[in-house]
Residue frames as qw, qx, qy, qz and C-alpha x, y, z in Angstrom:
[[0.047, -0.878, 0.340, -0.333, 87.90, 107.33, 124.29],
 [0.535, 0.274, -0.651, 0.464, 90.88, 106.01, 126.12],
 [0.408, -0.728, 0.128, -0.535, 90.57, 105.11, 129.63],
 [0.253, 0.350, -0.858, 0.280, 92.09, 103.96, 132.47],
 [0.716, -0.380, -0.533, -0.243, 89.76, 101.14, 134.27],
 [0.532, -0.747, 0.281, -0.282, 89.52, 100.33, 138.20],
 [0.916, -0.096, 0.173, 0.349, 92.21, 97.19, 137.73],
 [0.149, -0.718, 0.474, 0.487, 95.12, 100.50, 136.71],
 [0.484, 0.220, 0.672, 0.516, 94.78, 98.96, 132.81],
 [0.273, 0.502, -0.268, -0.776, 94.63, 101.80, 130.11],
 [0.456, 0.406, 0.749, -0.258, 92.03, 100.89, 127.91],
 [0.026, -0.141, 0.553, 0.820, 92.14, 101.68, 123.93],
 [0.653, 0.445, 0.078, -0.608, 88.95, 102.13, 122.01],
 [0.916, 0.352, -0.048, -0.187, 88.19, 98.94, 120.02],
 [0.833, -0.331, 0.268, 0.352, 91.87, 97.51, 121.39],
 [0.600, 0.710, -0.027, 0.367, 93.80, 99.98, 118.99],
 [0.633, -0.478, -0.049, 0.606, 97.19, 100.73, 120.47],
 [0.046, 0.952, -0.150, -0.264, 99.20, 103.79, 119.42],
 [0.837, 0.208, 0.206, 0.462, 101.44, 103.97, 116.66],
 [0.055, -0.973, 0.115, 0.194, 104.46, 106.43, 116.26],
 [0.649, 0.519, -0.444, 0.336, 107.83, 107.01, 114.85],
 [0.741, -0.561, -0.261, 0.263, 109.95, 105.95, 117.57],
 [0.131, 0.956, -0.198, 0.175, 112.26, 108.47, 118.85],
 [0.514, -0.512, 0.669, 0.159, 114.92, 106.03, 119.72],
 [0.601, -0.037, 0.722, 0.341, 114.89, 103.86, 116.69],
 [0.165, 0.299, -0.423, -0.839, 112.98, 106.03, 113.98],
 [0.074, -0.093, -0.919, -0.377, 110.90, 103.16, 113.27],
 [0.545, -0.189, 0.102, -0.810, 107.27, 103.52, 113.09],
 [0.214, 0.097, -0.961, 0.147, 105.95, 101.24, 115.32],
 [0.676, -0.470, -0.506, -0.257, 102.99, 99.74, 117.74],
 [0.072, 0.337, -0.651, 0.676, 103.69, 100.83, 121.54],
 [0.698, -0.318, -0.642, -0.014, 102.78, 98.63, 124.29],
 [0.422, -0.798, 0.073, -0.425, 101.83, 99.75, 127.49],
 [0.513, 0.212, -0.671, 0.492, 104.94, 98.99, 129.94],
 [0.272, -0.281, -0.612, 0.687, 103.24, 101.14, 133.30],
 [0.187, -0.614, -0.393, -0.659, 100.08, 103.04, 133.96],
 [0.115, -0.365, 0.539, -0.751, 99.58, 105.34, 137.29],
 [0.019, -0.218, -0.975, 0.036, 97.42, 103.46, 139.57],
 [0.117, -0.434, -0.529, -0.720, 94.10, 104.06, 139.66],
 [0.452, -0.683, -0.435, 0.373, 93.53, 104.76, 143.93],
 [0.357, -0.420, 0.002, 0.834, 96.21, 107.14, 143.72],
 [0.017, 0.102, 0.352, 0.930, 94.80, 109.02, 140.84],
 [0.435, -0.462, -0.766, -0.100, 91.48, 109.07, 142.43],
 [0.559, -0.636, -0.342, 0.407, 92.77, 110.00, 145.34],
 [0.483, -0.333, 0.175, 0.791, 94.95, 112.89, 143.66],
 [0.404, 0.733, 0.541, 0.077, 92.70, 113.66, 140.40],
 [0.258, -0.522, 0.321, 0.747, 95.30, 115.42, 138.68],
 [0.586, 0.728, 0.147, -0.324, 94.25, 117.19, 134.97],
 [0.777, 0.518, -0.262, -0.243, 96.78, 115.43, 133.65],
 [0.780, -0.445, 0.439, 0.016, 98.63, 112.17, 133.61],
 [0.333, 0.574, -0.677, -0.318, 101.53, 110.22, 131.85],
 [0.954, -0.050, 0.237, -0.177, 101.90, 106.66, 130.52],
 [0.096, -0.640, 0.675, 0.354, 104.70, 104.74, 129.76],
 [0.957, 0.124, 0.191, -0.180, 104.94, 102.34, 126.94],
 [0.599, -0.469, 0.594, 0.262, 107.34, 100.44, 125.11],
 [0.399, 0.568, -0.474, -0.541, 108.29, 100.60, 121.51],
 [0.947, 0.029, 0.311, 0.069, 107.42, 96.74, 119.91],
 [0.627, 0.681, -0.256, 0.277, 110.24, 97.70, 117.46],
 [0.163, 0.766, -0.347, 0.515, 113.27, 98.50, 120.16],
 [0.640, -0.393, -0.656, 0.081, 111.74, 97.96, 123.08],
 [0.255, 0.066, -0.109, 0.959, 113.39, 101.09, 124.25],
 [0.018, -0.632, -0.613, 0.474, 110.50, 103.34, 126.87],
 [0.045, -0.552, -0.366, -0.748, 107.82, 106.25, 125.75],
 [0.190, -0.303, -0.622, 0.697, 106.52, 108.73, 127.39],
 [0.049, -0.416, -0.493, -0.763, 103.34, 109.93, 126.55],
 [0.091, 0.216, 0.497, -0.835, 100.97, 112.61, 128.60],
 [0.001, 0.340, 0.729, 0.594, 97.32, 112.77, 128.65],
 [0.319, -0.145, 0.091, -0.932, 94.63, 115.45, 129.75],
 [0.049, 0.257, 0.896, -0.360, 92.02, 113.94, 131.74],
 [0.266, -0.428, -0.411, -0.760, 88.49, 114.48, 130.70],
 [0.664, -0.543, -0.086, -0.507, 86.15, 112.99, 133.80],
 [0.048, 0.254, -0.904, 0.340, 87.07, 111.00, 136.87],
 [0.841, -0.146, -0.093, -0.513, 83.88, 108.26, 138.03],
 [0.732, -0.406, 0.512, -0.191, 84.02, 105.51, 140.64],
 [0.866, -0.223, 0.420, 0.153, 85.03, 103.11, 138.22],
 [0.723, 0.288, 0.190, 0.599, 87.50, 104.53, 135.53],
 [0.214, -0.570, 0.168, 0.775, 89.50, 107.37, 134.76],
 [0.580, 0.772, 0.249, 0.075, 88.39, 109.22, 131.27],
 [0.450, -0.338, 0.256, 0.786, 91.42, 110.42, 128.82],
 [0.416, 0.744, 0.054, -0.520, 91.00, 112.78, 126.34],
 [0.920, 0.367, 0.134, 0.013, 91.67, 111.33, 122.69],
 [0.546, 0.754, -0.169, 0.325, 94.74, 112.84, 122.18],
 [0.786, -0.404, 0.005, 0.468, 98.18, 112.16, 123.93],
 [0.189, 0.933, -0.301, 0.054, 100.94, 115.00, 123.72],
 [0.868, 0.322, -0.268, 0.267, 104.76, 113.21, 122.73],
 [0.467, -0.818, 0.124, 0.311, 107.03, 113.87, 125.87],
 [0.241, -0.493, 0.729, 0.409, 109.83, 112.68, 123.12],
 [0.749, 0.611, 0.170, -0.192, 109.51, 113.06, 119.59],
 [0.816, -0.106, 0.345, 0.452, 111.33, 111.53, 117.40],
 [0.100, -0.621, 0.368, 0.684, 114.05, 114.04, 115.31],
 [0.518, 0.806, -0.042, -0.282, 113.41, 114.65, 111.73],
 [0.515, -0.168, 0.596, 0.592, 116.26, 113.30, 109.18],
 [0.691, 0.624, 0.345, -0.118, 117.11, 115.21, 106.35],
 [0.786, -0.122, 0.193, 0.575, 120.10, 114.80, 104.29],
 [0.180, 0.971, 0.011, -0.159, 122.00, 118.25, 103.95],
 [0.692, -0.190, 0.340, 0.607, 125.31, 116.58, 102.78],
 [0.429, 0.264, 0.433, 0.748, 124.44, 119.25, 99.46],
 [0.014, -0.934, -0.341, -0.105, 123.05, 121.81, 100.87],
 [0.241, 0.693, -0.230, 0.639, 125.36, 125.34, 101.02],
 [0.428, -0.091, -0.732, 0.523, 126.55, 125.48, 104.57],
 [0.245, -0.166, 0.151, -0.943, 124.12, 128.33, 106.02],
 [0.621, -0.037, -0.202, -0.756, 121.32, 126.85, 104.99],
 [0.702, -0.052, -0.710, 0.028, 122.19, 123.31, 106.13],
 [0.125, 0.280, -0.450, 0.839, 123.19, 125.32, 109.20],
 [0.245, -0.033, -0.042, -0.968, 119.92, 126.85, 109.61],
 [0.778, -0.071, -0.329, -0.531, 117.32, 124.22, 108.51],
 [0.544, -0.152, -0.800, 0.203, 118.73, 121.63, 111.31],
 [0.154, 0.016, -0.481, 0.863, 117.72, 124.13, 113.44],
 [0.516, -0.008, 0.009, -0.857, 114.75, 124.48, 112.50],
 [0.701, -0.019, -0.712, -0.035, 114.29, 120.50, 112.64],
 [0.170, -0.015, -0.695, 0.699, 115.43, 120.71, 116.42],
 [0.502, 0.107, 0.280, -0.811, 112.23, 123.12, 117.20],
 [0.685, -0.034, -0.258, -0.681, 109.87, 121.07, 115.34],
 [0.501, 0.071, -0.819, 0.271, 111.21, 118.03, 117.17],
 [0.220, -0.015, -0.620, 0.753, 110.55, 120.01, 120.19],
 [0.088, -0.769, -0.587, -0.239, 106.97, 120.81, 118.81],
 [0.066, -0.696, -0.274, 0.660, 107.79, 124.48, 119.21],
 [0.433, 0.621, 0.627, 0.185, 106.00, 125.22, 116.16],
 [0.201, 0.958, 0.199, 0.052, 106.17, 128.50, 115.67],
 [0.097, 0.894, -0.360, -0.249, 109.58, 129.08, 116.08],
 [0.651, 0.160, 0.622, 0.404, 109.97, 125.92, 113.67],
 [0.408, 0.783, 0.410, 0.229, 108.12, 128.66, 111.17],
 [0.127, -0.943, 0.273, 0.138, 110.72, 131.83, 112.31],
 [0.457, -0.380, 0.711, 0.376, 113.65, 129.16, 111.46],
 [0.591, 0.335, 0.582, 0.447, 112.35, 128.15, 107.90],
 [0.139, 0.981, 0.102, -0.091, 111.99, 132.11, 107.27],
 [0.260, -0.773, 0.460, 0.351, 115.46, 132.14, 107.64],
 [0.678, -0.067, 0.708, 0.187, 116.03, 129.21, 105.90],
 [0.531, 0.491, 0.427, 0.543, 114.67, 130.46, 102.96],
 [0.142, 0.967, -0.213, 0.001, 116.35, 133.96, 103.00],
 [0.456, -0.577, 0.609, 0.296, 119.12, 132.09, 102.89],
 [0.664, 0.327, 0.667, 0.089, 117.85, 130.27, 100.22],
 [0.277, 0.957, 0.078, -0.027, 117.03, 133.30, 98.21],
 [0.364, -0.752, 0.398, 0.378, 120.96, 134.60, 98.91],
 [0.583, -0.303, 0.722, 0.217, 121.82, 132.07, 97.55],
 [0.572, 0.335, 0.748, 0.042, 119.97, 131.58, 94.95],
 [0.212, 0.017, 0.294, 0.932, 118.95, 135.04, 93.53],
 [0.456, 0.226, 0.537, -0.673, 115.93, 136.36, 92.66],
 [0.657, 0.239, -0.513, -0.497, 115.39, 134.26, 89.61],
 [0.351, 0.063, -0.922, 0.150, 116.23, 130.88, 92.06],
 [0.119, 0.261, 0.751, -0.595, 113.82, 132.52, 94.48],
 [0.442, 0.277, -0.340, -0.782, 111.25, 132.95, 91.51],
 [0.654, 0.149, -0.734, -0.103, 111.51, 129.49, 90.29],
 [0.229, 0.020, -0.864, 0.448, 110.75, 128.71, 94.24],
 [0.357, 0.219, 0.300, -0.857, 107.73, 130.44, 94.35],
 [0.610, 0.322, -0.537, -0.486, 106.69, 128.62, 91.07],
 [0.442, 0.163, -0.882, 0.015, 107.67, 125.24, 92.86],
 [0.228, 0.118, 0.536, -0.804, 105.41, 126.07, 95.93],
 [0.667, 0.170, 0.243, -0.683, 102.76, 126.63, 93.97],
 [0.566, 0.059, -0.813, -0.125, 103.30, 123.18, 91.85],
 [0.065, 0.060, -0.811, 0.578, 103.11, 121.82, 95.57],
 [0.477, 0.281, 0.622, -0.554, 99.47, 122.67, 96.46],
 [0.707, 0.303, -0.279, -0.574, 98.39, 121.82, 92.73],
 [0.439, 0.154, -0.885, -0.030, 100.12, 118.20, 93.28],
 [0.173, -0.156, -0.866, 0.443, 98.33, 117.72, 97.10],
 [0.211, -0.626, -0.393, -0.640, 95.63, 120.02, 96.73],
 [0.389, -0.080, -0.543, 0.740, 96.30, 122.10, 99.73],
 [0.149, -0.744, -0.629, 0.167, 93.80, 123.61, 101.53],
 [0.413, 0.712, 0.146, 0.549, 94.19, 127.70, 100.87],
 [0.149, -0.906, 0.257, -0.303, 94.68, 128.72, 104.03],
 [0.786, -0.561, 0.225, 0.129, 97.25, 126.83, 104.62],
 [0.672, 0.501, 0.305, 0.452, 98.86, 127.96, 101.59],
 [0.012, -0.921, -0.071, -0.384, 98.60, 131.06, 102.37],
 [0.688, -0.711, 0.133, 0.053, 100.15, 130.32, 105.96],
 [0.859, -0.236, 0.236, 0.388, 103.14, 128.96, 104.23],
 [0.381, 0.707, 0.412, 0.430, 103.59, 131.20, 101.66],
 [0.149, -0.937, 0.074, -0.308, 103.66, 133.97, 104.14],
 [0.752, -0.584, 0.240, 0.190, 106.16, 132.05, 106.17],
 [0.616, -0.234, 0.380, 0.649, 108.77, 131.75, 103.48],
 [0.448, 0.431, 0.268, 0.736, 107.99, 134.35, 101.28],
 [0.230, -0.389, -0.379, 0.808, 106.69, 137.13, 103.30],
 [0.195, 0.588, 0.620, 0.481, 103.88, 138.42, 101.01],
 [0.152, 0.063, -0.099, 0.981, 103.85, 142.22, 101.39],
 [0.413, -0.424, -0.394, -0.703, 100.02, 141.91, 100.97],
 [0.394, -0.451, -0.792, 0.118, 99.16, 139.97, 103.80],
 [0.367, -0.785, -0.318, -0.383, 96.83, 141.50, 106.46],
 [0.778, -0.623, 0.070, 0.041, 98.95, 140.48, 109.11],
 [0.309, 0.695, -0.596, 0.259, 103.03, 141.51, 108.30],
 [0.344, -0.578, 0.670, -0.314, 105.04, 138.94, 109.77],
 [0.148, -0.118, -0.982, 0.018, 104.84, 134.71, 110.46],
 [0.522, -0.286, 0.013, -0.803, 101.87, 133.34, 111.22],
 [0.375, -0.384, 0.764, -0.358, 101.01, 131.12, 113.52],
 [0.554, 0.117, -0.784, -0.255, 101.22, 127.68, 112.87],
 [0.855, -0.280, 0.256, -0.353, 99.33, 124.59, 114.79],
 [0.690, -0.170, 0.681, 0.177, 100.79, 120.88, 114.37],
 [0.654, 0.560, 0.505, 0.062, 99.08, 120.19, 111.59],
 [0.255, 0.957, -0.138, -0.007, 100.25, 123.51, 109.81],
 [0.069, 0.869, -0.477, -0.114, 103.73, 122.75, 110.64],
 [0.738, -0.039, 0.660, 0.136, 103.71, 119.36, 109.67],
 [0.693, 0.520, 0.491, 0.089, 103.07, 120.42, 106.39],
 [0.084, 0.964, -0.253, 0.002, 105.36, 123.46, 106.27],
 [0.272, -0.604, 0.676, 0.324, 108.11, 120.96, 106.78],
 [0.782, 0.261, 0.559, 0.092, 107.30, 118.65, 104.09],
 [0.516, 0.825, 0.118, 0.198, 107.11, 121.46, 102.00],
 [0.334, -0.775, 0.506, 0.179, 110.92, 122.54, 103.25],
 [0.631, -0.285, 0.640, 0.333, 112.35, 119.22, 102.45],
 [0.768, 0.284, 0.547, 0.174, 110.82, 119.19, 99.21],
 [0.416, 0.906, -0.057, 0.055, 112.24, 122.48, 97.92],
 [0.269, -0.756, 0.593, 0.065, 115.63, 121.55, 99.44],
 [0.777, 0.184, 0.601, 0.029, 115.39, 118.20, 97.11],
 [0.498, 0.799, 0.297, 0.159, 114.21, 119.96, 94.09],
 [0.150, 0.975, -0.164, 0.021, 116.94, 122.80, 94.80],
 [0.352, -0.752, 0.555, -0.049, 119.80, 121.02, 96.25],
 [0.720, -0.092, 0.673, -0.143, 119.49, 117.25, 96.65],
 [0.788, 0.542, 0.276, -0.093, 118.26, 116.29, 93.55],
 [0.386, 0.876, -0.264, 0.119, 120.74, 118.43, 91.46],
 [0.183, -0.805, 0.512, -0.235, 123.63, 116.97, 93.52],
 [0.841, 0.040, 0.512, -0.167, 122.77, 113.39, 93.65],
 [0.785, 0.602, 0.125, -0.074, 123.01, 113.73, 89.75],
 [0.016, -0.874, 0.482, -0.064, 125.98, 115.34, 89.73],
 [0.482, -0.605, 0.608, -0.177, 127.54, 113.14, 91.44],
 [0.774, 0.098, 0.626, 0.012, 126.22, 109.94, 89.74],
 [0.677, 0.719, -0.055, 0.149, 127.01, 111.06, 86.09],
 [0.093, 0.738, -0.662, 0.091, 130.90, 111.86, 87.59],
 [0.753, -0.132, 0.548, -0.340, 130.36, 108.37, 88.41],
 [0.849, 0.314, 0.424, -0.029, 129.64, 107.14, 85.21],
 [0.284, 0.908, -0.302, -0.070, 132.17, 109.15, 83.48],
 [0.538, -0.600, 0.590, -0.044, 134.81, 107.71, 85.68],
 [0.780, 0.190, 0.546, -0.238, 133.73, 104.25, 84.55],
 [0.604, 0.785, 0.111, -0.082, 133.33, 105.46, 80.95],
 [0.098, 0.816, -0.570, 0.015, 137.38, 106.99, 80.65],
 [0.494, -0.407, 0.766, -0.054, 138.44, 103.46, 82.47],
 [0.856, 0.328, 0.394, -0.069, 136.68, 101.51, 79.67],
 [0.535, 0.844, 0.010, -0.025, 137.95, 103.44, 77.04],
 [0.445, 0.652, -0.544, 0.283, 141.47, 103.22, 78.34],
 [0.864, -0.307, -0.361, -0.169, 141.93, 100.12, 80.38],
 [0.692, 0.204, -0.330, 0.609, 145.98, 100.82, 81.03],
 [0.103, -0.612, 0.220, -0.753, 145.34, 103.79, 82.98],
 [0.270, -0.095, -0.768, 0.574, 146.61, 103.15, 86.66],
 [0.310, -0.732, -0.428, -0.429, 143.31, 103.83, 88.93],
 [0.064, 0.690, -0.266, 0.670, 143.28, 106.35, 91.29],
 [0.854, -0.441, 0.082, -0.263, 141.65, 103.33, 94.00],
 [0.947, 0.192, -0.148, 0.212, 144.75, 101.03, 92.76],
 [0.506, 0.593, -0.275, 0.562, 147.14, 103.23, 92.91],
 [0.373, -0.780, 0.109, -0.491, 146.44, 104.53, 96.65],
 [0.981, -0.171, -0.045, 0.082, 147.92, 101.21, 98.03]]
């Protein structure tokens, strides 16, 4: 367990620092302790939880991370293993082809999960995909239910957390419980994965191509007829 000795030095199990995506540069990095409270004053104060600051080795650019105190004893401070992100870094996910609702919609639901408010990350992808559906029909939202379940055959998802997601974007009339269900981290770490990748598979993907075959066309017409003024040349 992390702790914070009587010389105010935060102590890592077996000297392992913390790695994270930074939320100033994106980069996952190694963070280096920059300032730890001292260790009289917390003593003397024995608050049930405390923050540390460290310093991204990538940037260099401050963190702020809070931890829950387990025990206090004359000569260290005990942390519980787990640190909660004061500032998490923001999700990226290109929506340059996504219909405008839904591009709308799913940054919004990026924002909350940034903010690790989890559960109404899981009330925003509901929307997200009823928009989706709109959009799509119910043969596009067929063929999305079909791609879901490709999903937990490719990662072998655990079932209730299948289930969890499932009910979140499709609303399964069976369930026991009508409505979202509540998600933990973990749960909605994995509900957005599974977002981006049906907005890939439905959008992205299909648009990319697009885009690169009008590409190669282009190309193709200019070979075939070399005299034709181009439309880059001509703009001069």
């Amino acid at each position: 367990m992390p702790h914070i000795d009587s010389e105010s030095r935060l102590i890592h199990d077996q000297g392992k620092r913390p790695v994270l995506p930074c939320p100033h540069c994106q980069v996952v990095a190694h963070l280096s302790v920059s300032a730890v409270p001292r260790f009289a004053e917390l003593q003397a104060c024995r608050p049930a939880q405390l923050g540390v600051v460290f310093r991204c080795d990538a940037c260099l650019a401050p963190i702020f991370l809070r931890y829950s105190v387990r025990a206090y004893t004359p000569t260290r401070v005990e942390l519980g293993p787990q640190f909660i992100e004061v500032e998490r870094a923001r999700e990226r996910f290109d929506g340059t082809y996504l219909p405008e609702e839904v591009e709308m919609l799913f940054k919004e639901a990026l924002t909350c999960f940034a903010a690790g408010a989890y559960n109404a990350f899981a009330s925003m992808s509901r929307r997200t995909a009823q928009a989706l559906f709109s959009d799509l029909g119910e043969a596009g939202k067929l063929k999305l239910f079909d791609s879901l379940n490709e999903v937990r055959e490719l990662t072998a998802l655990a079932p209730e957390i299948f289930a969890k997601i499932r009910s979140v974007l499709f609303g399964i009339a069976s369930d026991p419980r009508p409505g979202i269900p509540l998600l933990g981290s973990h749960e909605a770490g994995v509900l957005l994965e599974v977002m981006k990748d049906l907005l890939y598979q439905t959008y992205v993907r299909k648009g990319r191509l697009e885009q690169a075959m009008r590409v190669r066309r282009f190309f193709y017409e200019e070979a075939l007829n070399p005299a034709r003024v181009s439309p880059l040349s001509s703009a001069g």
